[in-house]
Biopython code that builds the backbone (N, CA, C, O; Angstrom):
import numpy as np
from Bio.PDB.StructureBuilder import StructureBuilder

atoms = [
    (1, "UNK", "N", (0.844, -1.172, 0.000)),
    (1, "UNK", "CA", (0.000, 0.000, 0.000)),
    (1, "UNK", "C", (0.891, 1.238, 0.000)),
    (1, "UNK", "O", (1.838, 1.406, 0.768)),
    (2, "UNK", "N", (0.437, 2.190, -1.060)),
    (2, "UNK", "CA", (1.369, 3.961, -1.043)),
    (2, "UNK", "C", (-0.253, 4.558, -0.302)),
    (2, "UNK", "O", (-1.401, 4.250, -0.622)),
    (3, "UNK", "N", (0.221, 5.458, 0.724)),
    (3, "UNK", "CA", (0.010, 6.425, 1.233)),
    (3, "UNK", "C", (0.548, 7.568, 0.228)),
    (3, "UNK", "O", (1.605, 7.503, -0.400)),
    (4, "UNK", "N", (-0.213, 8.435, 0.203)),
    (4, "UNK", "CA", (0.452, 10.172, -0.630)),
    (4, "UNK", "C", (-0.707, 11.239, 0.457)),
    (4, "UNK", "O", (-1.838, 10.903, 0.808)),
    (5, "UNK", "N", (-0.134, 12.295, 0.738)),
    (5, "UNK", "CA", (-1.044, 13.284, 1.807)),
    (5, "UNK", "C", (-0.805, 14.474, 0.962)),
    (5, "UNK", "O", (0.122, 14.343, 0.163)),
    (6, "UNK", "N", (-1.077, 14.967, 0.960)),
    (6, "UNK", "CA", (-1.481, 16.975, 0.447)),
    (6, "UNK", "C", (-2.189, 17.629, 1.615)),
    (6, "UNK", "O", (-3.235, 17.233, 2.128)),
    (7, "UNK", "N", (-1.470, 18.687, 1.962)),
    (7, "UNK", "CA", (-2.875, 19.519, 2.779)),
    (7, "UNK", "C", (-2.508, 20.720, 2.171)),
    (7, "UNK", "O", (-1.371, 20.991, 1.784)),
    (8, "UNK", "N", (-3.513, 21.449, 2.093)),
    (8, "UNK", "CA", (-4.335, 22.711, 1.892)),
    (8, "UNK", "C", (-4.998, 23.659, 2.536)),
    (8, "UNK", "O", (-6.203, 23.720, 2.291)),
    (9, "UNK", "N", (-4.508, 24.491, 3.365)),
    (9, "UNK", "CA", (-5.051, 25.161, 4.488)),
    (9, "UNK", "C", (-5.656, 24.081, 5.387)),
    (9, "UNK", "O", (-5.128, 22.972, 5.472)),
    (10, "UNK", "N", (-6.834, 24.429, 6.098)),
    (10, "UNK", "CA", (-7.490, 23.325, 6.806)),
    (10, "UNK", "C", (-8.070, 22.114, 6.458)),
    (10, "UNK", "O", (-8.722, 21.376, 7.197)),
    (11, "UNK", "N", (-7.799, 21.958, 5.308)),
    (11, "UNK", "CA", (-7.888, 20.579, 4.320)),
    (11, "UNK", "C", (-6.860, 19.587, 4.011)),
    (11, "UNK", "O", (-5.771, 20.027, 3.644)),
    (12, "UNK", "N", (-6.941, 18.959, 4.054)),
    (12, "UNK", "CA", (-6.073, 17.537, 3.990)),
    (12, "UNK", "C", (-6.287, 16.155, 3.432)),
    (12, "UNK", "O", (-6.738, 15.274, 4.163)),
    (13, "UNK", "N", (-5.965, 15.906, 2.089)),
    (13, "UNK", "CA", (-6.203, 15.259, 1.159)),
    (13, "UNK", "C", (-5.241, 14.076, 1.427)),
    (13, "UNK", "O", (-4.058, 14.319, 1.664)),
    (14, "UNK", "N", (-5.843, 12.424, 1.391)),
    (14, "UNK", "CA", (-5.304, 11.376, 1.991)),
    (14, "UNK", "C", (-4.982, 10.233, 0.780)),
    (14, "UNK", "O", (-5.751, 9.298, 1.001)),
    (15, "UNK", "N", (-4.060, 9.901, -0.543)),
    (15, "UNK", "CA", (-4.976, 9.024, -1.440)),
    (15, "UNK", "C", (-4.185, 7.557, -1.233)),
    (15, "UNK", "O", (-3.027, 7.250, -1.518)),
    (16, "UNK", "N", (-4.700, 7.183, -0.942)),
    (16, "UNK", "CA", (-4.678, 5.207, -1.223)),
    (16, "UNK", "C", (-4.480, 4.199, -1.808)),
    (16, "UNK", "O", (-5.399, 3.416, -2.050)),
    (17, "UNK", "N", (-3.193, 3.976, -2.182)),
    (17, "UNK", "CA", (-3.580, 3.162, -3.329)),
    (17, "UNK", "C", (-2.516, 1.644, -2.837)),
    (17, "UNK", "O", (-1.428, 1.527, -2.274)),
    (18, "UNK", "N", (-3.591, 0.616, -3.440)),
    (18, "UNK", "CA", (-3.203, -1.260, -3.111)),
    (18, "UNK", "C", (-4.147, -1.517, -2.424)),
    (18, "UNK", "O", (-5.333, -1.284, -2.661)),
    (19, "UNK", "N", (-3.439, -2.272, -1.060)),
    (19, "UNK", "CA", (-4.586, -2.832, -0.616)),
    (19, "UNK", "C", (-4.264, -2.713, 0.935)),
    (19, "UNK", "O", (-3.185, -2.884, 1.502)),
    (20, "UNK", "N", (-5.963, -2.248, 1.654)),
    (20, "UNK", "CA", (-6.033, -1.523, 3.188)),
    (20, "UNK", "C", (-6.554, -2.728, 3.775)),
    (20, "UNK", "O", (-7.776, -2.867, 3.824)),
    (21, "UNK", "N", (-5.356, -4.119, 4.485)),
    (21, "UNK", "CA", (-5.946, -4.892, 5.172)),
    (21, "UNK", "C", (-5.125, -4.930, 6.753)),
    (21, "UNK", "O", (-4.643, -4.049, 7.465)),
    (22, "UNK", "N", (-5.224, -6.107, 6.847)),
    (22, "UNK", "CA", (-4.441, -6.214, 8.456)),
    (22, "UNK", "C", (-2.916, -5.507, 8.339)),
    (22, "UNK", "O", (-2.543, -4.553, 9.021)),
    (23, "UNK", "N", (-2.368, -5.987, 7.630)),
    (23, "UNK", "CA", (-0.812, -5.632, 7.260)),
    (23, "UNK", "C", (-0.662, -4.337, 7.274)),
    (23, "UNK", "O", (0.268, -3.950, 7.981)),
    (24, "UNK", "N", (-1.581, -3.121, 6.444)),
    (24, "UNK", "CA", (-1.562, -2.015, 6.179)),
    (24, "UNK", "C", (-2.289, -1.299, 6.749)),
    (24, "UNK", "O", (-2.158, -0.224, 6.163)),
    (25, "UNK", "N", (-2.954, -1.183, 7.487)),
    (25, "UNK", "CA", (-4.177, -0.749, 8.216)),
    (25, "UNK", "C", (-3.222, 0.025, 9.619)),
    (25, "UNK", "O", (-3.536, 1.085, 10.159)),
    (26, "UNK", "N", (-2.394, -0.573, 9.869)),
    (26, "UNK", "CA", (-1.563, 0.573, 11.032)),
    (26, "UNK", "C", (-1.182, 1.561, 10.159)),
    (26, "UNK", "O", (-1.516, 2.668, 10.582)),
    (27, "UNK", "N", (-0.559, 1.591, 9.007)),
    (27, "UNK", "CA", (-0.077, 2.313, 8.242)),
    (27, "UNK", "C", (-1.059, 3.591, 7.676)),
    (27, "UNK", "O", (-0.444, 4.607, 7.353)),
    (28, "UNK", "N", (-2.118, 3.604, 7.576)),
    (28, "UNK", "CA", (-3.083, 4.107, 7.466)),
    (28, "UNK", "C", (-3.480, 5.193, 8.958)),
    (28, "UNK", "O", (-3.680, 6.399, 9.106)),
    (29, "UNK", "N", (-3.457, 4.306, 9.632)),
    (29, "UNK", "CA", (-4.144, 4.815, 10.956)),
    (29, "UNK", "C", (-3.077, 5.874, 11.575)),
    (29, "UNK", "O", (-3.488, 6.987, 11.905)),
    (30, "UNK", "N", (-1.797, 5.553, 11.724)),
    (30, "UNK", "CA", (-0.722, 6.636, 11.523)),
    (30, "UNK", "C", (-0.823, 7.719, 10.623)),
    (30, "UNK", "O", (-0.949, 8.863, 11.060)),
    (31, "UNK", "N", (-0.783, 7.486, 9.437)),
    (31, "UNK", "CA", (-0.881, 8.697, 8.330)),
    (31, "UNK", "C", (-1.944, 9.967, 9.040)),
    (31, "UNK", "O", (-1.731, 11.177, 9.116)),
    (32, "UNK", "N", (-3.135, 9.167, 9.502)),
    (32, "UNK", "CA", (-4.597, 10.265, 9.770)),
    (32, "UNK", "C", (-4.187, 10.506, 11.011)),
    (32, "UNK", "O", (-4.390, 11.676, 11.337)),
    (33, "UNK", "N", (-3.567, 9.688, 12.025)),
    (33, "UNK", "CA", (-3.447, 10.327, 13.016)),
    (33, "UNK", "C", (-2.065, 11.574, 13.610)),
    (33, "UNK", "O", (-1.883, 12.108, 14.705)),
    (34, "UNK", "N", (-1.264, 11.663, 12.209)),
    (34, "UNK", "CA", (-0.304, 12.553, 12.009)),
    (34, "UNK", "C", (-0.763, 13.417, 10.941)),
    (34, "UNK", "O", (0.002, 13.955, 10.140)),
    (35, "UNK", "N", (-2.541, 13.596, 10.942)),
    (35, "UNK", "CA", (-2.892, 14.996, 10.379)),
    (35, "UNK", "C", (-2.988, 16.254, 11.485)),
    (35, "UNK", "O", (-3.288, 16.032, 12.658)),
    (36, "UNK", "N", (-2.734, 17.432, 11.042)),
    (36, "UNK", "CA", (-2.671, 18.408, 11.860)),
    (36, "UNK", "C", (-3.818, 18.475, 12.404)),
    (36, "UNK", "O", (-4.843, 18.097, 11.837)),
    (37, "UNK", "N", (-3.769, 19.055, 13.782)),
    (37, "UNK", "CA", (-5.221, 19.347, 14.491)),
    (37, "UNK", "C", (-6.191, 20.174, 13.919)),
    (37, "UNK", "O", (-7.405, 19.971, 13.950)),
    (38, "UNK", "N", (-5.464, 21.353, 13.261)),
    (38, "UNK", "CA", (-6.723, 22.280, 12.688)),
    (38, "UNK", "C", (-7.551, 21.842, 11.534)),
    (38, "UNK", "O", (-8.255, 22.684, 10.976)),
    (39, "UNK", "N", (-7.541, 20.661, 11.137)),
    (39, "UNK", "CA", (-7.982, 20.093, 9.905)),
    (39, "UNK", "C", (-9.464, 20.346, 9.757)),
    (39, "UNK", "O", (-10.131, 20.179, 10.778)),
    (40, "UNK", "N", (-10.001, 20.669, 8.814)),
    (40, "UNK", "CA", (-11.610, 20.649, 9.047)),
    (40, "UNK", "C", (-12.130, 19.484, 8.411)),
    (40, "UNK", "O", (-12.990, 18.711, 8.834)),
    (41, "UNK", "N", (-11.308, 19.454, 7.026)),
    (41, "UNK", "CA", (-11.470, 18.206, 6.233)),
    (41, "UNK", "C", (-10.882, 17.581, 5.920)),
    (41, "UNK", "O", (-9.765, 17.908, 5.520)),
    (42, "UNK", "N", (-11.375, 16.144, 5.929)),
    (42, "UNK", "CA", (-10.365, 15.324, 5.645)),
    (42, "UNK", "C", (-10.760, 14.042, 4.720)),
    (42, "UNK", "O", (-11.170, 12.912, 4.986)),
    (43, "UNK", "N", (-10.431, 14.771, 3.440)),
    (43, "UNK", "CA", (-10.403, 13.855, 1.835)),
    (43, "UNK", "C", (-9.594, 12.309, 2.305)),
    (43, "UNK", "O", (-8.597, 12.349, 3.026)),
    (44, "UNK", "N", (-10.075, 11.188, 1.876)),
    (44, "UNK", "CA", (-9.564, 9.975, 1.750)),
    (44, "UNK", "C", (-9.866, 9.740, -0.154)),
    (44, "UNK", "O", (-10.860, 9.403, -0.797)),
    (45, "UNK", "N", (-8.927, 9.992, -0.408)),
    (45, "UNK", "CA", (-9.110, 9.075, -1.998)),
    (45, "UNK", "C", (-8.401, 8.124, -2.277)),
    (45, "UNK", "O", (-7.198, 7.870, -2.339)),
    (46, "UNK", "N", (-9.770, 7.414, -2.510)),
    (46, "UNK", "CA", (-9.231, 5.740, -2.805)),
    (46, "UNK", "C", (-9.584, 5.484, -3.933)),
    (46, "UNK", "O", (-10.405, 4.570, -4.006)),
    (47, "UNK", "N", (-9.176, 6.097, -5.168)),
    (47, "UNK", "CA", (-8.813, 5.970, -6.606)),
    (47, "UNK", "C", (-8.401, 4.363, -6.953)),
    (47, "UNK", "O", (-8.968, 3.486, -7.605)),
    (48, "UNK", "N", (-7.206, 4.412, -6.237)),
    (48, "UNK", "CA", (-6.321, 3.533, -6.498)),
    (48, "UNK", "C", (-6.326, 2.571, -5.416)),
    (48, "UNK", "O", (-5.352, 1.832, -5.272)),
    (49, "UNK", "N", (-7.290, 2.508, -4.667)),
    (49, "UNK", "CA", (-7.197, 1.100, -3.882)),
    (49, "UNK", "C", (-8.045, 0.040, -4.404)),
    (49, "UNK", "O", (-9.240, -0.149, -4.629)),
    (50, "UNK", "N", (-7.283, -0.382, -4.474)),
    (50, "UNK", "CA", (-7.725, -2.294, -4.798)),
    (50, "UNK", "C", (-8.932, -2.744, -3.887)),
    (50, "UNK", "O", (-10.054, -2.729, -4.394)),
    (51, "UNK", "N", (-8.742, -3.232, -2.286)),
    (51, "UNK", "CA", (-9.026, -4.149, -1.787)),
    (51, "UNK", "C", (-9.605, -3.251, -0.287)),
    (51, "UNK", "O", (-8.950, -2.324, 0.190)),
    (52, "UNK", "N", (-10.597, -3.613, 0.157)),
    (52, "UNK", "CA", (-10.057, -3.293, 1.728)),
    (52, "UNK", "C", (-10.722, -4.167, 3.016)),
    (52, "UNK", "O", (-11.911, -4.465, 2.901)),
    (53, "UNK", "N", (-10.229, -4.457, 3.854)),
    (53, "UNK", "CA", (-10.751, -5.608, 4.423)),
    (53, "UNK", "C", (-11.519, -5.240, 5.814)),
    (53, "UNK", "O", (-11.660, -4.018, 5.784)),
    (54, "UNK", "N", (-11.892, -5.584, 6.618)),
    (54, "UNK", "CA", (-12.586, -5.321, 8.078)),
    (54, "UNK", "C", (-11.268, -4.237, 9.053)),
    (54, "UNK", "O", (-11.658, -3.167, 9.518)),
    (55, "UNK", "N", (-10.148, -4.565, 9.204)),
    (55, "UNK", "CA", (-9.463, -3.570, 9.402)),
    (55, "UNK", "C", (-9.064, -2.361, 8.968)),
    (55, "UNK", "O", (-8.735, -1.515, 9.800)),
    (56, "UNK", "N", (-9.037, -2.152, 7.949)),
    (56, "UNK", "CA", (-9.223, -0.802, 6.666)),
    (56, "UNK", "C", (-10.795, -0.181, 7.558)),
    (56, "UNK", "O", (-10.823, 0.637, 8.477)),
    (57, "UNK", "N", (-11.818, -0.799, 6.997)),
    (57, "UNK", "CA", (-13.194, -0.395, 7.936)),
    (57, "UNK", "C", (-12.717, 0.333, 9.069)),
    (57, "UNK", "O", (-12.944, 1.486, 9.437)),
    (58, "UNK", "N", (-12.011, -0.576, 9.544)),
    (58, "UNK", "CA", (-12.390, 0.275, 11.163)),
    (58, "UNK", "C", (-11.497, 1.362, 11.493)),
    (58, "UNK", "O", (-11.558, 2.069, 12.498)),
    (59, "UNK", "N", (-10.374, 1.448, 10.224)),
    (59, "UNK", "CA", (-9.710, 2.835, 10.907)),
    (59, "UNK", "C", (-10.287, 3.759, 9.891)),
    (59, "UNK", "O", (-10.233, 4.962, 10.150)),
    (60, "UNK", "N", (-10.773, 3.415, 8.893)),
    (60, "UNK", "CA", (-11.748, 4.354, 8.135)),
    (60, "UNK", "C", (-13.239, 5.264, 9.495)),
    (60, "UNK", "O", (-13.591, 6.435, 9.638)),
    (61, "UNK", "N", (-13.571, 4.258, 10.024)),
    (61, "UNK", "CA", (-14.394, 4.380, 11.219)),
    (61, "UNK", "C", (-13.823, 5.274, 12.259)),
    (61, "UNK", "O", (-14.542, 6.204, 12.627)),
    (62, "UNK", "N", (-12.457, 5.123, 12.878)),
    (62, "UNK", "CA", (-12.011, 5.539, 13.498)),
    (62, "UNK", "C", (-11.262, 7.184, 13.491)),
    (62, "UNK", "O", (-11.075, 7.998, 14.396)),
    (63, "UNK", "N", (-10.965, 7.200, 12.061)),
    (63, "UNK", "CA", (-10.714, 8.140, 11.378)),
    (63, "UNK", "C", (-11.774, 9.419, 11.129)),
    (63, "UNK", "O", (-11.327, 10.566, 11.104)),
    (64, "UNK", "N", (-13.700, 9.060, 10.882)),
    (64, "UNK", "CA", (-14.764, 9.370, 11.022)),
    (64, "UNK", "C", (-14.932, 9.966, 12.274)),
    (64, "UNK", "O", (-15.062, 11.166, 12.515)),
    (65, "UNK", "N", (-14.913, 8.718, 13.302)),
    (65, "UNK", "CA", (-15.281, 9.345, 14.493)),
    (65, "UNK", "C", (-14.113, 11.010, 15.259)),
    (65, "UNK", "O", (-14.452, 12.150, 15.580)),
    (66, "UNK", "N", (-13.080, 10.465, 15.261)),
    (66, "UNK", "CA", (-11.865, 11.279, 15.533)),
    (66, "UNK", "C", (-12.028, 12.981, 15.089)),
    (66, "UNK", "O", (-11.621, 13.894, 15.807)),
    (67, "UNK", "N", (-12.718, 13.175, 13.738)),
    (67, "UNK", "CA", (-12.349, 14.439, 13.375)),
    (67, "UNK", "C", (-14.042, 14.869, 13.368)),
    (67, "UNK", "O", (-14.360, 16.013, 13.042)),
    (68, "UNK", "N", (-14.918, 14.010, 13.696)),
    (68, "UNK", "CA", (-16.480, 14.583, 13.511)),
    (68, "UNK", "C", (-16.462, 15.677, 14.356)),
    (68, "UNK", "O", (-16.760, 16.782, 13.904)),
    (69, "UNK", "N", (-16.109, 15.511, 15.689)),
    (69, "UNK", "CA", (-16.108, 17.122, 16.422)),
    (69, "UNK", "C", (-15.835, 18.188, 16.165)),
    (69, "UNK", "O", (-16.415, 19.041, 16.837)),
    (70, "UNK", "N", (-14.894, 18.652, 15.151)),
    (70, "UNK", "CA", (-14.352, 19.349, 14.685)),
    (70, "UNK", "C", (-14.171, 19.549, 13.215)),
    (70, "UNK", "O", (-13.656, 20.617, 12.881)),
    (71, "UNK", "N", (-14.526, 18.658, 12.232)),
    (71, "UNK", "CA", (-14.983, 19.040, 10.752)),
    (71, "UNK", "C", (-15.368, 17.467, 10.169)),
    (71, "UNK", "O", (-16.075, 16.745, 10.872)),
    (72, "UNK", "N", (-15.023, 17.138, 9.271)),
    (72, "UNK", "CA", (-15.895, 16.102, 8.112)),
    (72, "UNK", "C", (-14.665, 15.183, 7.823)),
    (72, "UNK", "O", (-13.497, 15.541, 7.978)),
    (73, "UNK", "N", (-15.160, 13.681, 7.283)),
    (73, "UNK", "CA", (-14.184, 13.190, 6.675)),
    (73, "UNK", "C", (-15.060, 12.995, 5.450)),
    (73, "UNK", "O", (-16.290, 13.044, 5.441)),
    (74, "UNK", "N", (-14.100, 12.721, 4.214)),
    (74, "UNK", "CA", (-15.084, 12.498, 3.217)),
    (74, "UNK", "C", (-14.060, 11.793, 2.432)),
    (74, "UNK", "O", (-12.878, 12.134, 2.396)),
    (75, "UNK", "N", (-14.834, 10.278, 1.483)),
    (75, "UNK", "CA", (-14.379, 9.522, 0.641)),
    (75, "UNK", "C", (-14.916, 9.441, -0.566)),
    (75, "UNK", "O", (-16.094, 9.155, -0.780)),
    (76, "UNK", "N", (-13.701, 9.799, -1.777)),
    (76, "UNK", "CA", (-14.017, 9.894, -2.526)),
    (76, "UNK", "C", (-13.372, 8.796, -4.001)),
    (76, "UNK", "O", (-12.368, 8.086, -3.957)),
    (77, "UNK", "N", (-14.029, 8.919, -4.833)),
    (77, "UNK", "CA", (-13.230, 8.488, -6.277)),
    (77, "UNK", "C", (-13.124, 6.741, -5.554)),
    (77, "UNK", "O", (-11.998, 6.264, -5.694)),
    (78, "UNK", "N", (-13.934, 6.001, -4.984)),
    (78, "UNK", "CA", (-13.948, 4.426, -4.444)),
    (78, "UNK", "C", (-14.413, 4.023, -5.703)),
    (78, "UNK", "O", (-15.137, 4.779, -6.350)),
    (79, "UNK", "N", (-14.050, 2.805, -6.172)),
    (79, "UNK", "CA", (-14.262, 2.122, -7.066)),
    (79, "UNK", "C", (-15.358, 1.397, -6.861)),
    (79, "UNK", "O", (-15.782, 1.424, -5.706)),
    (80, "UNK", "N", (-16.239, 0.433, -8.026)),
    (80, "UNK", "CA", (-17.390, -0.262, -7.521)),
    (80, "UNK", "C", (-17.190, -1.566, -6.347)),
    (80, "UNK", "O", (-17.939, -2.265, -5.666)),
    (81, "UNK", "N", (-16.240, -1.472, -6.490)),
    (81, "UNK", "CA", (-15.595, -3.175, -5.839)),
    (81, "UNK", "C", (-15.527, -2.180, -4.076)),
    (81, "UNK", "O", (-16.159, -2.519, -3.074)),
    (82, "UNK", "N", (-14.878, -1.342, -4.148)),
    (82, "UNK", "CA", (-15.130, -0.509, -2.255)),
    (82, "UNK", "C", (-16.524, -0.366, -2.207)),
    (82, "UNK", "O", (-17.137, -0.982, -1.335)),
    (83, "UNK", "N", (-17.359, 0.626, -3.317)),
    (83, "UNK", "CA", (-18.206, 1.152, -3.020)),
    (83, "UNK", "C", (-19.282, 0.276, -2.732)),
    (83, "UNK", "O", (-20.215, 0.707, -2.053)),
    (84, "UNK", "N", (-19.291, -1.059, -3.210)),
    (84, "UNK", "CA", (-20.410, -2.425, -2.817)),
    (84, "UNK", "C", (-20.179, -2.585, -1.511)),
    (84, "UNK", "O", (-21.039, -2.736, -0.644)),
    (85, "UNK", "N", (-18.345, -2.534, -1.282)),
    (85, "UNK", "CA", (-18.218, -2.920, 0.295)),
    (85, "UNK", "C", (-18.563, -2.239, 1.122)),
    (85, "UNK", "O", (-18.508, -2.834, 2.199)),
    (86, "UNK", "N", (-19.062, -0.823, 1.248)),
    (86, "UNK", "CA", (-19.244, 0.148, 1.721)),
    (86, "UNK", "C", (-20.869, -0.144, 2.160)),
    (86, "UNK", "O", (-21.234, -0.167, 3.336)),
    (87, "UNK", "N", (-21.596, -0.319, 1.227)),
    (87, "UNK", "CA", (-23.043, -0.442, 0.770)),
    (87, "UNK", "C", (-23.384, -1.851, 2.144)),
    (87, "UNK", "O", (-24.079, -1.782, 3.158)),
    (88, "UNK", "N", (-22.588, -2.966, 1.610)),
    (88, "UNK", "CA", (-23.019, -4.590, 2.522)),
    (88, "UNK", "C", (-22.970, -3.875, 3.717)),
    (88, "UNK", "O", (-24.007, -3.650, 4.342)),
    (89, "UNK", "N", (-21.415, -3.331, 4.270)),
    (89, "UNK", "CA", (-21.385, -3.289, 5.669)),
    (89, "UNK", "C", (-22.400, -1.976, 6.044)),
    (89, "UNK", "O", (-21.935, -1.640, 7.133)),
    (90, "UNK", "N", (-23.112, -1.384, 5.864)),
    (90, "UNK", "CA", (-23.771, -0.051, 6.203)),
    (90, "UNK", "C", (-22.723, 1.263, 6.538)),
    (90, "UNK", "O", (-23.103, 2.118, 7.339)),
    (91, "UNK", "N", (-21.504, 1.365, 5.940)),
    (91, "UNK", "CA", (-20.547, 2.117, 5.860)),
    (91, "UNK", "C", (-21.252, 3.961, 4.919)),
    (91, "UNK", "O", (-21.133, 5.171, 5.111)),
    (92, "UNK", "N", (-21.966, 3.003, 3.905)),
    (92, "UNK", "CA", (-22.302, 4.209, 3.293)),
    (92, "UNK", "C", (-23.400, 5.132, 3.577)),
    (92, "UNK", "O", (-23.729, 6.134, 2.942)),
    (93, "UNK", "N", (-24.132, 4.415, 5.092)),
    (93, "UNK", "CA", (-24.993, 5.397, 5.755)),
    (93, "UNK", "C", (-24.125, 6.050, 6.783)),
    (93, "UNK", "O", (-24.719, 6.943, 7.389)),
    (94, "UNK", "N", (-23.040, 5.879, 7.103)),
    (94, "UNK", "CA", (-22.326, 6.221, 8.024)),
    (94, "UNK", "C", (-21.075, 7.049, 7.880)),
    (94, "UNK", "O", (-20.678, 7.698, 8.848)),
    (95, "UNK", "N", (-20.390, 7.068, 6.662)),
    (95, "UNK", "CA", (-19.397, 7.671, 6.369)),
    (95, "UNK", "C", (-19.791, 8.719, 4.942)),
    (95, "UNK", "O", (-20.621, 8.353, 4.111)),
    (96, "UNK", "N", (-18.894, 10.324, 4.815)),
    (96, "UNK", "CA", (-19.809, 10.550, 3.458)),
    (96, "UNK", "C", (-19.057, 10.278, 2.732)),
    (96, "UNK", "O", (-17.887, 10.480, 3.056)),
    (97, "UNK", "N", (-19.389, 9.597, 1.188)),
    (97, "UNK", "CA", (-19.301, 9.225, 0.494)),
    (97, "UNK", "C", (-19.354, 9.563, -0.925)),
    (97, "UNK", "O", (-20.284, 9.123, -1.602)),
    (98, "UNK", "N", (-18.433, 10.313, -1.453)),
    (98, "UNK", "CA", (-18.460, 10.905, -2.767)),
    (98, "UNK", "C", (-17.855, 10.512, -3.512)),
    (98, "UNK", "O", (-17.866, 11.005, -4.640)),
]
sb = StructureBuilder()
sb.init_structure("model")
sb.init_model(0)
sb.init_chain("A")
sb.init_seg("    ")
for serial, (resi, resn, name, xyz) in enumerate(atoms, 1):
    if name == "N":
        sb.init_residue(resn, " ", resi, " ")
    sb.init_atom(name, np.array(xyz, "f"), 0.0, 1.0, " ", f" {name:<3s}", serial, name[0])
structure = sb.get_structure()
């Protein structure tokens, strides 16, 4: 899995690409949790991810919960193969999804 970050004033763009499972999923959870505090938003693009498994979920989740007090996370550019996975687990009533 490549991690790539951009930020932009209080914006902070995250993109993804391979695959977000057990192996990579700390790797992930580091990246967001070494975003700056003032963040309001926080872009995940997963263009380029392949795969993502129940651990990916939950720091995607964790990642959600973490910055809701203080601004938005938002996922974008998921392929049909995430965006089904998103849909089964009820992810896509729960996370926004663009």
């Amino acid at each position: 899995m490549t991690i790539e970050q951009k930020k932009n004033g209080s914006s902070v763009c995250i993109a993804v690409a391979g695959r977000l499972d057990t192996a990579t999923a700390p790797e992930l959870e580091s990246a967001i949790q070494g975003v700056p505090g003032d963040t309001t938003l926080l872009t995940l693009d997963l263009e380029k991810l392949d795969y993502i498994s129940s651990a990916g979920l939950r720091v995607l989740l964790s990642a959600h919960k973490a910055i809701s007090p203080k601004g938005k996370l938002k996922i974008v550019n998921a392929n049909e193969a995430i965006t089904e996975i998103f849909d089964i687990t009820g992810f896509s009533a729960i996370l926004n999804i663009g």
